[in-house]
Backbone bond lengths (Angstrom), bond angles and torsions (degrees), N, CA, C in turn:
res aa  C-N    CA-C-N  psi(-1)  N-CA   C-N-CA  omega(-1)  CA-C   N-CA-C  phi
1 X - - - 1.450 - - 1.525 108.77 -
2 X 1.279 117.26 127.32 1.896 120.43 -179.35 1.359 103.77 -121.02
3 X 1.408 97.91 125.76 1.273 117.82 -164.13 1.302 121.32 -126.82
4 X 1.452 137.56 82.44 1.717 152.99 -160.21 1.006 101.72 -52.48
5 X 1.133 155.26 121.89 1.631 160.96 129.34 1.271 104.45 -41.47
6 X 1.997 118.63 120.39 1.129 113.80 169.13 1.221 134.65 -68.42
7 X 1.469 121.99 165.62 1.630 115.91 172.88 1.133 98.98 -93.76
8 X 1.995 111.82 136.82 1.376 118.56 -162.70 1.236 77.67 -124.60
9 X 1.738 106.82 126.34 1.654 102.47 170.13 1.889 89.92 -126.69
10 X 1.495 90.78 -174.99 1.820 111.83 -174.26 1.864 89.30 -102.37
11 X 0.901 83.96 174.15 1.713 103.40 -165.63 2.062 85.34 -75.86
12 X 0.915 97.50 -66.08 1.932 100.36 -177.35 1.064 101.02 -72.75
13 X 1.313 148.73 8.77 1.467 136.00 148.03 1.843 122.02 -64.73
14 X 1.400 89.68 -44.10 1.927 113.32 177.17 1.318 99.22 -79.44
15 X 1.468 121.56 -31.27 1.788 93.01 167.27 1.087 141.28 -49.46
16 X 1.735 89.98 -50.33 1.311 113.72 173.34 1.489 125.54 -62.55
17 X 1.042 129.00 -5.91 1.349 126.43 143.13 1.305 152.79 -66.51
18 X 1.597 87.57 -12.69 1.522 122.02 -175.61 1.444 119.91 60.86
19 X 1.529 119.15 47.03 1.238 129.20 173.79 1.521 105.29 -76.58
20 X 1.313 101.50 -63.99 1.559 121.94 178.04 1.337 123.31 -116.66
21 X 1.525 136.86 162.87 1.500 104.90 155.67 1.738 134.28 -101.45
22 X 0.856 117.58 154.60 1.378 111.13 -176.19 1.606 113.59 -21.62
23 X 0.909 111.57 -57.83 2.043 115.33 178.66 1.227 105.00 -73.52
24 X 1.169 125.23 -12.82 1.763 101.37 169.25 1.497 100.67 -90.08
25 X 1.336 123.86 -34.27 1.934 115.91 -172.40 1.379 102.45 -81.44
26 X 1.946 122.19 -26.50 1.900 97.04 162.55 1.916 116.97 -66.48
27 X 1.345 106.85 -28.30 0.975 90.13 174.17 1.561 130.80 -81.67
28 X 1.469 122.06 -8.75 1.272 133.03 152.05 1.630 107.04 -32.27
29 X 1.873 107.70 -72.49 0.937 133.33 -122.18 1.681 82.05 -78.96
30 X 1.443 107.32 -33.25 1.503 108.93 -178.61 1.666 123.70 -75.73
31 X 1.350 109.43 -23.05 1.701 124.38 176.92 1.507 98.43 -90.81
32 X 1.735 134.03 0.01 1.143 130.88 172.40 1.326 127.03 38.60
33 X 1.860 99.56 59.55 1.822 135.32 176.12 1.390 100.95 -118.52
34 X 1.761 133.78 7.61 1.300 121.36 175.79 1.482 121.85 -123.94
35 X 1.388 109.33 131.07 1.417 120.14 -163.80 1.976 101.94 -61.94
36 X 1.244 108.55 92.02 1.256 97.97 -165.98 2.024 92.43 -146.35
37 X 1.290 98.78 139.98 1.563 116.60 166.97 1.288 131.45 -98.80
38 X 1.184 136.87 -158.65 1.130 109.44 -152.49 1.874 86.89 -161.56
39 X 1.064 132.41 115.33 1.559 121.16 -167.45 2.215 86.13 -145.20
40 X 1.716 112.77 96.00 1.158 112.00 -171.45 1.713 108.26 84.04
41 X 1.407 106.83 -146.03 1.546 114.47 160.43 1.733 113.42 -83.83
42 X 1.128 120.51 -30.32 1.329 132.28 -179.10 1.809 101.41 -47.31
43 X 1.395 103.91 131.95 1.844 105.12 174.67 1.380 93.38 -115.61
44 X 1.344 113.53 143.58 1.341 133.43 178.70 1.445 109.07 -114.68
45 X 1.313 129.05 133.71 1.327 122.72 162.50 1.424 138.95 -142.12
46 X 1.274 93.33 144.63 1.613 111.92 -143.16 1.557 91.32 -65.46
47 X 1.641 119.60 110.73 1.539 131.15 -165.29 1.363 101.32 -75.50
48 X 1.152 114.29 -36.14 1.664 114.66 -171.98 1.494 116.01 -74.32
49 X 1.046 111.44 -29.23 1.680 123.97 -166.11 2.008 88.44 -91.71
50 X 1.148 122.70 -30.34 1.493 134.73 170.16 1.469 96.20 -33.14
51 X 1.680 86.78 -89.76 1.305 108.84 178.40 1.653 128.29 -4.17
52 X 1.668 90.71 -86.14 1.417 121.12 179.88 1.527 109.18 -57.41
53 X 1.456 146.83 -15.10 0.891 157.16 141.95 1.467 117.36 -50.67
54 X 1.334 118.67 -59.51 1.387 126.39 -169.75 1.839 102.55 -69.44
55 X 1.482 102.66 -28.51 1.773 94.21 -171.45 1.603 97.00 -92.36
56 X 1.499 141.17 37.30 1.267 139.67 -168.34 1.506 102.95 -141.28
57 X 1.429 99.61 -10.00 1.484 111.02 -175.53 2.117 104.16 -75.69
58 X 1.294 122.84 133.87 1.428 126.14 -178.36 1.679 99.78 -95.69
59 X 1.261 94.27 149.39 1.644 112.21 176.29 1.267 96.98 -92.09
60 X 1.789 105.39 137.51 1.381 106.60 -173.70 1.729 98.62 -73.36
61 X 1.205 94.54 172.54 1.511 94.19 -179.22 1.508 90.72 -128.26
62 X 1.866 89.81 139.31 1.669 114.05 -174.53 1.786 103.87 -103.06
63 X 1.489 72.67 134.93 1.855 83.24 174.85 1.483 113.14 -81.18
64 X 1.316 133.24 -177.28 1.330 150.80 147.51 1.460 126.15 -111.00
C-alpha cells in the first residue's frame, strides 16, 4: 500500500507562494472551504488537497 504524506503548510507559508493571498485563505479558513488542521491554535493546510481543489473550481460564465 503507498501512501503520500501531505504538504502541511501555515496559512502565510501559501501566500508566499503566491497561490492565494493571505486574506483570501483567512477568509477561506473562516467560511470553512480550506483543507486545513488544526495542531494547538496553529491551522495547517493540507497544500495539495488546496491545490486540487482550486483547479476543480468552474469559471462563472458571463452573459451578454
Amino acid at each position: 500500500m503507498s501512501y503520500k504524506t501531505p504538504n502541511m503548510m501555515t496559512i502565510r507559508e501559501i501566500a508566499q507562494t503566491g497561490l492565494l493571498s493571505e486574506y483570501t485563505l483567512r477568509y477561506m479558513l473562516k467560511e470553512g472551504s480550506l483543507p486545513v488542521m488544526y495542531v494547538g491554535k496553529k491551522a495547517l493546510v493540507n497544500y495539495n488537497k488546496l491545490c486540487e481543489q482550486l483547479s476543480n473550481l468552474e469559471a462563472p460564465n458571463k452573459k451578454r
